[in-house]
C-alpha positions in Angstrom: -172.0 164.0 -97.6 -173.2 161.1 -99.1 -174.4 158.1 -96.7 -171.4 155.8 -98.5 -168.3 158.9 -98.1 -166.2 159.4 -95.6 -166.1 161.9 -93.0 -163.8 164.1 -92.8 -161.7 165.1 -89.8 -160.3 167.8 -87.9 -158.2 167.9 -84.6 -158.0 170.9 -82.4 -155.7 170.4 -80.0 -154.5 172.6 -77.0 -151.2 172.8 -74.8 -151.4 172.6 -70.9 -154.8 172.6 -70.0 -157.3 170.7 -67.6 -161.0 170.7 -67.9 -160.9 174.3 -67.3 -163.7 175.0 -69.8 -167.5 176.5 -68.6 -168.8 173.2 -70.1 -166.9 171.5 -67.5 -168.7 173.3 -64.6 -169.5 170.9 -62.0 -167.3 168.4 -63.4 -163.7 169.8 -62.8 -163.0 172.2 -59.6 -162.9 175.6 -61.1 -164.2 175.0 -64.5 -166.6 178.0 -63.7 -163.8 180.7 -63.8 -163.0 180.1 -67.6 -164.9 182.5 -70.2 -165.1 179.9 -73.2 -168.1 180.5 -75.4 -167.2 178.9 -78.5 -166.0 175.5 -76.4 -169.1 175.2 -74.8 -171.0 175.8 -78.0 -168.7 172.5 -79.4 -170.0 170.7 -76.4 -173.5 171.2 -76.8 -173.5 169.8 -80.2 -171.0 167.0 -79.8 -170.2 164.8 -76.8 -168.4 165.8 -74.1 -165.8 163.0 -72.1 -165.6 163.7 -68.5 -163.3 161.6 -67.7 -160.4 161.9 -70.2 -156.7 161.2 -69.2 -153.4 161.6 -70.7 -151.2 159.0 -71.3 -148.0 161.4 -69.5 -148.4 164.3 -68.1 -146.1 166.0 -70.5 -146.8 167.0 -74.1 -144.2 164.8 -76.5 -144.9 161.3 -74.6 -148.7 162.2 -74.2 -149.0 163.4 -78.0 -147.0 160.1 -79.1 -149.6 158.2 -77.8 -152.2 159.9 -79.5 -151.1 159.8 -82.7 -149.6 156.3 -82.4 -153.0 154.9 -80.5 -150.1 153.3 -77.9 -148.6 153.5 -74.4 -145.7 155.2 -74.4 -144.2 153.0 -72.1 -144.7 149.7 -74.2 -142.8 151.6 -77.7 -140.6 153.7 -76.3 -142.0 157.1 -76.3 -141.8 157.3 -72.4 -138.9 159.9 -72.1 -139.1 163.4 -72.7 -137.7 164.2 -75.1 -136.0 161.7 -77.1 -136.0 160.2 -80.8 -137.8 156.7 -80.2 -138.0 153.7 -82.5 -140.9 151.6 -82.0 -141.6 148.2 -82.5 -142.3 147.8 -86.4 -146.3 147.1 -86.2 -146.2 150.9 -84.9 -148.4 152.9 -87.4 -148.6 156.5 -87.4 -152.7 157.9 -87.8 -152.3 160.3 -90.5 -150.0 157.6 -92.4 -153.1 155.2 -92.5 -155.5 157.6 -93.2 -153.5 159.1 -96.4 -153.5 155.4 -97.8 -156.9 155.1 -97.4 -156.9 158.2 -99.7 -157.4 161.0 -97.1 -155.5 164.4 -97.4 -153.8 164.7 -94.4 -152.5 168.1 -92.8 -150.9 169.2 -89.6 -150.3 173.1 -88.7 -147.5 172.5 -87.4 -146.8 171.4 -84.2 -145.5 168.1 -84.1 -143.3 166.4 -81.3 -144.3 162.7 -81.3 -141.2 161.7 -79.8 -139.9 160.2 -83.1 -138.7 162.1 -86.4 -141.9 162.4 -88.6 -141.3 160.8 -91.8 -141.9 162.6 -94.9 -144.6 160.8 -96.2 -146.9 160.9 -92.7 -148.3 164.4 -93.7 -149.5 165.5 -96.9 -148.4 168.5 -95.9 -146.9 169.6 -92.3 -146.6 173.2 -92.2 -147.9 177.0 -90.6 -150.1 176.5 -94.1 -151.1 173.4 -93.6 -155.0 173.6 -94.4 -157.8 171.0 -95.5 -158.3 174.1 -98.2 -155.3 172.8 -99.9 -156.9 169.5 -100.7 -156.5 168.3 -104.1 -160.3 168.5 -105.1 -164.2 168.9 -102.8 -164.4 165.4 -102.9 -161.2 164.4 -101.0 -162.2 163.6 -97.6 -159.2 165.1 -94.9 -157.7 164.8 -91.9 -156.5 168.3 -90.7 -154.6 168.7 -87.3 -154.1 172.2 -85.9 -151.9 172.7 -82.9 -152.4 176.3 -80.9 -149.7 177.2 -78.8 -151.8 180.0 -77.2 -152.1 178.0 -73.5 -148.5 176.6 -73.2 -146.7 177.2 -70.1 -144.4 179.6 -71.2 -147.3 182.2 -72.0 -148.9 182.3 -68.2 -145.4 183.9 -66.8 -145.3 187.2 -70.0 -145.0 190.3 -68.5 -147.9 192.5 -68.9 -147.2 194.2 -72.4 -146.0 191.2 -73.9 -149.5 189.2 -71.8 -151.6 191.5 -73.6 -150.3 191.3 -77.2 -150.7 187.3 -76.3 -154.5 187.7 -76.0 -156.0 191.0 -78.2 -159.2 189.0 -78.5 -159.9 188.5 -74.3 -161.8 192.0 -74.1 -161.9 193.6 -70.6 -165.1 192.5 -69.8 -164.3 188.7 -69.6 -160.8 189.2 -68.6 -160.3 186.5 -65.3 -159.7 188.6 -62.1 -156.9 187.2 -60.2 -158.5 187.3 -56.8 -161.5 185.3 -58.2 -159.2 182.4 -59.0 -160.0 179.3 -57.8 -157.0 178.2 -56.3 -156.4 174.7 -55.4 -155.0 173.9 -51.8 -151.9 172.6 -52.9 -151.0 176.3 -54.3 -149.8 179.4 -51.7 -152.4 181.9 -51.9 -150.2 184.7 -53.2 -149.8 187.5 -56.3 -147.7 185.0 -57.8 -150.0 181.7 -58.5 -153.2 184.1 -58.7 -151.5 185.7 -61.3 -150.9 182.9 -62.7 -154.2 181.3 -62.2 -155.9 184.2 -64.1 -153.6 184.8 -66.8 -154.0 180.7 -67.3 -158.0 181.6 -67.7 -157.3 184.1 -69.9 -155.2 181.8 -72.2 -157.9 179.8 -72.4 -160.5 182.3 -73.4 -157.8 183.4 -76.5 -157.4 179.8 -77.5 -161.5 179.4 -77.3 -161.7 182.2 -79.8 -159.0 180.7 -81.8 -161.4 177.5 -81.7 -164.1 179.4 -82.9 -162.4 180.6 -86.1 -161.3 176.8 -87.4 -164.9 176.1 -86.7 -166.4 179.1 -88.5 -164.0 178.1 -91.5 -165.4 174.9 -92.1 -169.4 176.5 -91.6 -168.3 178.9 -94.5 -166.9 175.9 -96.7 -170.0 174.2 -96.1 -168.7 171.1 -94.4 -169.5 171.1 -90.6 -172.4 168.4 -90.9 -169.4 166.5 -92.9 -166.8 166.7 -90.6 -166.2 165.2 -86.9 -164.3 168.2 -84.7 -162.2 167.0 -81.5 -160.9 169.1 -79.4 -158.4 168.0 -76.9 -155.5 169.3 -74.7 -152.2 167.5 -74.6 -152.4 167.5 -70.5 -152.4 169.0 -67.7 -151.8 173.1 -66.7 -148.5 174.7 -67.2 -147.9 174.9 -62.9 -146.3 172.8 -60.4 -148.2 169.7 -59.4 -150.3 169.6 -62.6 -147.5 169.3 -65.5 -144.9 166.8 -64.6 -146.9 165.0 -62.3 -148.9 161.7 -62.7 -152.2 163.2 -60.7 -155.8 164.5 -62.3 -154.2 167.9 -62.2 -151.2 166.5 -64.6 -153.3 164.1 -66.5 -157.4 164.6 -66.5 -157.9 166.3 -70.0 -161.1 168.2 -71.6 -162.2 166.1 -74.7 -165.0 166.7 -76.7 -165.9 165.2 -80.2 -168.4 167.0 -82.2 -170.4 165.1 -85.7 -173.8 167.0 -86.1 -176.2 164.5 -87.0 -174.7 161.5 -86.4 -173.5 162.1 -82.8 -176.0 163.0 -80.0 -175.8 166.8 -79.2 -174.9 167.4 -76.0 -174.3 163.7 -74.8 -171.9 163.5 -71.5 -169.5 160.0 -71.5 -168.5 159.7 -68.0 -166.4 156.0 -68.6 -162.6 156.5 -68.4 -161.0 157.0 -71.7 -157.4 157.6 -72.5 -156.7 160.3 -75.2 -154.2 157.4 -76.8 -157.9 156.2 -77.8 -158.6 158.8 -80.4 -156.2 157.1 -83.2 -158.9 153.8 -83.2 -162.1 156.4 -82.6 -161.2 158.2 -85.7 -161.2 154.9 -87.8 -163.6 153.5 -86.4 -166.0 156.6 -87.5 -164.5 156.9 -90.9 -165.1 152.9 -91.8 -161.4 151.9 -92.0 -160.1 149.0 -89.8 -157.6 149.7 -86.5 -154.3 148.1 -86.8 -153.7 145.4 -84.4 -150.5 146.9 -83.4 -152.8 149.9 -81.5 -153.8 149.7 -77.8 -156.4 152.5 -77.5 -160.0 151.4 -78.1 -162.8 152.8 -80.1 -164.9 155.7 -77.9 -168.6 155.1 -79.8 -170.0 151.9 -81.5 -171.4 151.3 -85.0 -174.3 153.0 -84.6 -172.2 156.3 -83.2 -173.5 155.9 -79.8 -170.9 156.5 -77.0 -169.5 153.4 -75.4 -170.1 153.8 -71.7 -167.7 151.9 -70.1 -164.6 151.8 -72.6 -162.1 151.7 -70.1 -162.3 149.8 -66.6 -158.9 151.6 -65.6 -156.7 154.4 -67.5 -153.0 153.9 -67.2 -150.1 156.8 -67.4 -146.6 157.4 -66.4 -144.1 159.8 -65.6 -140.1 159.4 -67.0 -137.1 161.5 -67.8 -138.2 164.9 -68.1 -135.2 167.0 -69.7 -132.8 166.6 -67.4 -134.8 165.1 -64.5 -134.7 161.3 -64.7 -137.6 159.6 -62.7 -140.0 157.1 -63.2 -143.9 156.7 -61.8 -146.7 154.5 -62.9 -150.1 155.2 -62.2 -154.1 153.2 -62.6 -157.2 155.2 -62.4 -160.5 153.4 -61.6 -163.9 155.1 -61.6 -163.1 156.7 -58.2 -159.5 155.9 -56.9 -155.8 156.7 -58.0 -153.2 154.8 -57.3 -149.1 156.1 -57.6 -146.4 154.5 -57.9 -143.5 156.2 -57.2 -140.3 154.0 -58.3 -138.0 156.5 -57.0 -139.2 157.6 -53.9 -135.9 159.5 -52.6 -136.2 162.1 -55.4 -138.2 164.7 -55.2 -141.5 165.0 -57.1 -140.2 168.8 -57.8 -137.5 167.7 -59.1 -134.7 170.5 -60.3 -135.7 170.8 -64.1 -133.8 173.6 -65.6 -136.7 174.9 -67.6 -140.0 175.2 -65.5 -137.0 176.1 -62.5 -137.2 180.1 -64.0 -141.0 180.2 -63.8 -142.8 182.3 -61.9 -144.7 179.5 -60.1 -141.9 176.9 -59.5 -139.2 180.0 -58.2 -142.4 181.1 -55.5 -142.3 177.6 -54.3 -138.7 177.6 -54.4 -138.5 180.7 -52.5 -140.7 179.5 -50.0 -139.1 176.3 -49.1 -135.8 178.3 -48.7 -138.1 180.3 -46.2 -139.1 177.7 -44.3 -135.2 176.3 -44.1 -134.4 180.3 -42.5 -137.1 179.5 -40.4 -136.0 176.5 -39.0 -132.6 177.9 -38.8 -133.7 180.8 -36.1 -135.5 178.3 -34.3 -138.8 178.8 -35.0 -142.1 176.8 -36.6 -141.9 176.6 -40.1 -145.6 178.7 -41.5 -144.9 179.8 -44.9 -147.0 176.8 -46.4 -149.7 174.5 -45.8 -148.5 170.3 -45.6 -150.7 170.5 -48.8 -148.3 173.2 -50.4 -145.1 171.6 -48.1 -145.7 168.1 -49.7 -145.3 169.8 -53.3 -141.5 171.0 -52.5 -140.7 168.3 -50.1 -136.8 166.5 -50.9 -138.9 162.8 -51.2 -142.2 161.2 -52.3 -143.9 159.0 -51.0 -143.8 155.1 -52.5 -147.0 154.8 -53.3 -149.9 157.2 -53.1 -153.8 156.1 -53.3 -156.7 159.1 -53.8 -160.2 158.8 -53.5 -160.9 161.2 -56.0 -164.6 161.4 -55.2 -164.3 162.5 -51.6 -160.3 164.2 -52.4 -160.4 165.4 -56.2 -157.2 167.6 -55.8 -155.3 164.4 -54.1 -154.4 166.2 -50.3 -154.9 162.6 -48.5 -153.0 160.0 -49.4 -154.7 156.8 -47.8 -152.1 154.4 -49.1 -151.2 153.3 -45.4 -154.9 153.3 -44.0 -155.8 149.8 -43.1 -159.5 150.5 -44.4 -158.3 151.1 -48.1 -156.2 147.7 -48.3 -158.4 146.6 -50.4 -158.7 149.4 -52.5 -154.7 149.7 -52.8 -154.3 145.8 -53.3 -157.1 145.8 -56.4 -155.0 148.8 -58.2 -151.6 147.3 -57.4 -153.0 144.1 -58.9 -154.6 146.4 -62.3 -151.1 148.1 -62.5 -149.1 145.3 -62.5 -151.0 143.4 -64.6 -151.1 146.4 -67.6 -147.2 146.1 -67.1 -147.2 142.7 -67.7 -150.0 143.1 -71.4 -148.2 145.5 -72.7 -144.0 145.7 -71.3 -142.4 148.7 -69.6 -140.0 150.1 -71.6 -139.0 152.6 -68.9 -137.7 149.5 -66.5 -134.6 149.8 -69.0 -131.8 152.1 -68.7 -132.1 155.1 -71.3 -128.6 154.4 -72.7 -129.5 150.1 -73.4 -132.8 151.3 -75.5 -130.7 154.1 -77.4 -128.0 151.3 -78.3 -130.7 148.8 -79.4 -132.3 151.4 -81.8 -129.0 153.2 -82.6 -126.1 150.6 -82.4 -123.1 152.7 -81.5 -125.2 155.6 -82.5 -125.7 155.1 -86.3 -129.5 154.9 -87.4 -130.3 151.9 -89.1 -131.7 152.3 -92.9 -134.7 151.6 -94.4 -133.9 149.0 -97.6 -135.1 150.3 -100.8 -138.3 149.2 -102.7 -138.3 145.9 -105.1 -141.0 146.3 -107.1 -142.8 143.2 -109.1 -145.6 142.5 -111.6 -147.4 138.9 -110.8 -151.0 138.5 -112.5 -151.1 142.0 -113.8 -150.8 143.7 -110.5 -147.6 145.8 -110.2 -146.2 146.1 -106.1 -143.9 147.7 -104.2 -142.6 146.9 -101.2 -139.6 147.0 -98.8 -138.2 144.3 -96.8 -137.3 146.5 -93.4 -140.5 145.5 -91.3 -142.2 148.0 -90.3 -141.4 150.2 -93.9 -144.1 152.3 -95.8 -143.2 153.1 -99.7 -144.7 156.0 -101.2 -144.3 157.5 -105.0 -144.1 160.1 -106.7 -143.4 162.2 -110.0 -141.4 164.7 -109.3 -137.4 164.6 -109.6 -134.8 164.1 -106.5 -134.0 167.2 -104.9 -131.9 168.1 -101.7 -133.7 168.2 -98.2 -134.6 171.8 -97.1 -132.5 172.8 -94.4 -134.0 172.5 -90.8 -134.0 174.8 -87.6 -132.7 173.3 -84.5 -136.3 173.4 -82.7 -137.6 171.9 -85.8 -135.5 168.9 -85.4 -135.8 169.3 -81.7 -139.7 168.5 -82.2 -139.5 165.6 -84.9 -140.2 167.8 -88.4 -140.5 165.9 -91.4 -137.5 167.1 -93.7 -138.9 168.2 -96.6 -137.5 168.1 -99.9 -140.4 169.5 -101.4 -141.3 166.6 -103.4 -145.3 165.6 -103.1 -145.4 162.2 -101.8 -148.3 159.7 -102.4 -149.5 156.9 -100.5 -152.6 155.9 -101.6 -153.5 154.6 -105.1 -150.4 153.3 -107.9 -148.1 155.0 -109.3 -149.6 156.3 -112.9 -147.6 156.6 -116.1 -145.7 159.8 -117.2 -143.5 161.3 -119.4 -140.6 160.5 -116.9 -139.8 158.1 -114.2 -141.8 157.7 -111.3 -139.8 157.4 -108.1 -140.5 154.8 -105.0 -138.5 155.6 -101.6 -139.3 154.0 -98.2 -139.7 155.0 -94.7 -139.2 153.4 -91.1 -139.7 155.2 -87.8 -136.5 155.6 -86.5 -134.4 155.0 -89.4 -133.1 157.0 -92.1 -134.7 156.4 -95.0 -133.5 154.6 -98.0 -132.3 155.9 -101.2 -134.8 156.5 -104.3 -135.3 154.3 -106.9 -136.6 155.4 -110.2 -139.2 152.8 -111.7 -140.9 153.1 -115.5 -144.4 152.0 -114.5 -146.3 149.4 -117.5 -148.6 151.4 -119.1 -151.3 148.7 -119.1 -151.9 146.6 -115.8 -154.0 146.3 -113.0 -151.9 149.0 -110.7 -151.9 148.3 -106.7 -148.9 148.0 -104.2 -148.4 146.8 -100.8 -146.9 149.9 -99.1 -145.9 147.9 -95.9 -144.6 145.0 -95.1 
């Protein structure tokens, strides 16, 4: 890659994980247990973040963030899951990097919170590949989402477990009574179980990382290409997913650019994942829109910025069917909870995670304790670690020193001794509300009539194109609206699966949609069509381009 080109980019991202890697050993409680060979090699050629958080501690508001470089809370995304519309200065990652020319792929996970418009992806699909790139030189931006570590995988039964993981051979295959619990978990079959079938997720995944990897090694474009791996947040268990601690939010994070980034450089500042979108342009040479909140993670000379962050912000919402809402600060040692609904349980009844494994044993076990009381005697079938996870209320605010307490057992939110501490991170909360809103203070029903009025999507106008000095344009007057072009004739939308539109797939209509460059001259028409988040998009227009001009556009307004 020449000094003046480029790099190009791929994303490796994960479901339901903490810092459970071997490179983490140390660092995260536990991180020893994981077998994770190709990880660790990533590691020791890239930069590995220590202190990584999620935005939410579930996978649709934390991945909107991500690709949006934005809270959640200040555009809408907080709820899982829901259709958002954010404010218009929103900008999608992969929709700025394909108008800076980049081919830009996702395989094919998507759930952003929003319905994906058409143009955001060159190509969103289980084939979606940087091979696919219209020539070498085309620099990409490839996003590949493994489902190997998702929640629903730890609770397989053993036939179906093994056909989940062919490549975890016997030898590194986690034993269940080596798992490192945490105290907050009963030390039964059950969450051991669990535990090790979690590691042994992990090790699948890491040889899953080690094929993208090898790929771009045999294409010759490693030294070319910045790898990230990240995981959308925490483990698929109780008190991790679903809940605004470390164990729902802290995040493994490593970026990887051999010889530009130091090999094996640690970053131990606080930095949100929601700061990957800005990182990424930042290192390819293309300004960050000002409508992003995340910050860039190195500097110009590709050194790590060691303090990005002074505090990491995250929340907790509607959750399927379980409406609640928490907001939460991390500084360099404490976190701080607030809980805006302390009479509900943190456990709160969720129909899905309610049939695992994990959540029915802690179910089971509060029922036991109930019996218990009812005969008269002591409840002992769980700690007041394990107790607090199941109790029927939470309390309003919670403050951990994560230094002393890294799996959050004492909550010193009432000790006179931390008033300071706890005044400081009310103070940084608040004041984060007040920068950037909290959509999440509104009632679910007022947003979805502000961006649906009486339930109809708004539409995107249509382009207007012009010629002024030469220079032919196309833009639409919705703000917020990117137009893209393209040769090939209308054609019906493919039909869509109800998970697909569940998630936020792009319809497809199998055109090839362009963003970068201006439309060039054919035999036919060339067709313009534009795209808001949130709103349906508008109807094509077919334009005959001048064969002799000076051919830009403005694809947003």
């Amino acid at each position: 890659m020449g000094a003046d080109q480029p790099p190009n980019i791929v994303w490796i991202s994960t479901h339901d994980i903490n810092p459970d890697l071997g490179c983490y050993t140390g660092v995260w409680p536990g991180a020893e247990y994981a077998h994770t060979p190709n990880l660790d090699t990533l590691a020791a050629r890239g930069v590995r973040f220590d202190n990584a958080f999620a935005a939410a501690p579930i996978c649709a508001p934390s991945r909107s963030a991500i690709i949006t470089g934005c809270f959640p809370t200040a555009i809408g995304t907080m709820h899982m899951r829901s259709k958002a519309v954010p404010p218009s200065e929103v900008r999608l990652l992969p929709e700025v990097f394909r108008q800076a020319g980049y081919y830009c792929t996702n395989n094919w996970f998507t759930d952003f919170q929003i319905d994906l418009p058409e143009v955001a992806f060159d190509d969103c699909s289980p084939t979606a590949h940087w091979r696919n790139r219209p020539s070498d030189d085309t620099p990409f931006f490839a996003i590949f989402h493994g489902m190997a570590t998702h929640e629903s995988q730890l609770y397989l039964d053993d036939d179906a477990f093994c056909a989940a993981t062919p490549h975890v051979v016997d030898e590194v295959r986690h034993d269940p009574a080596d798992a490192p619990l945490p105290p907050y978990y009963p030390d039964d079959e059950t969450f051991r179980t669990a535990w090790a079938h979690y590691a042994d997720l992990i090790t699948e995944m890491d040889h899953w990382v080690g094929e993208i990897v090898a790929e771009l090694e045999a294409d010759g474009l490693l030294e070319d290409t910045v790898v990230v791996f990240w995981s959308d947040h925490g483990k698929g268990m109780p008190r991790a997913k679903r809940w605004p601690n470390e164990s729902g939010l802290r995040e493994p994070l490593i970026v990887s650019w051999p010889g530009r980034l130091t090999a094996g450089a640690v970053a131990t500042g606080l930095v949100h994942t929601m700061d990957l979108a800005p990182t990424m342009l930042a290192l390819a040479g293309l300004p960050i829109p000002a409508g992003m909140h995340g910050v860039p993670l190195f500097d110009d000379e590709w050194t790590v910025v060691a303090e990005p962050n002074a505090h990491v912000f995250g929340g907790r919402d509607r959750q399927g069917e379980a409406d609640d809402r928490s907001r939460t600060v991390r500084d360099a040692r404490f976190r701080y909870i607030r809980n805006y609904h302390p009479d509900k349980p943190a456990m709160i009844h969720t129909e899905y995670p309610d049939h695992l494994a994990t959540w029915a044993g802690f179910r089971r076990l509060a029922s036991d304790e109930c019996q218990q009381r009812a005969r008269g005697e002591q409840p002992s079938r769980m700690t007041a670690a394990q107790r607090a996870v199941v109790a029927q209320s939470k309390p309003a605010e919670e403050l951990y020193d994560i230094i002393a307490d890294p799996h959050e057992v004492v909550n010193l939110a009432a000790r006179p001794e931390h008033r300071g501490d706890l005044d400081r991170l009310r103070a940084a909360l608040d004041g984060w509300i007040e920068q950037y809103g909290d959509l999440g203070a509104i009632p679910e029903e007022e947003l979805e009539e502000q961006w649906r009025p009486g339930g109809a999507r708004q539409v995107t106008a249509s382009p207007t194109t012009q010629i002024t000095d030469g220079v032919f344009t196309a833009a639409s007057e919705t703000p917020g609206a990117i137009v893209g072009w393209t040769t090939d004739p209308p054609t019906p939308d493919l039909a869509q699966q109800k998970f697909q539109r569940e998630i936020g797939m792009p319809a497809s209509s199998g055109r090839r949609w362009r963003l970068h460059g201006a439309p060039t001259v054919a035999d036919g028409p060339v067709w313009l069509k534009a795209w808001r988040i949130g709103y349906e998009p508008s109807e094509d227009i077919a334009v005959a381009v001048p064969a002799a001009h000076e051919r830009e556009r403005d694809s947003r307004t």
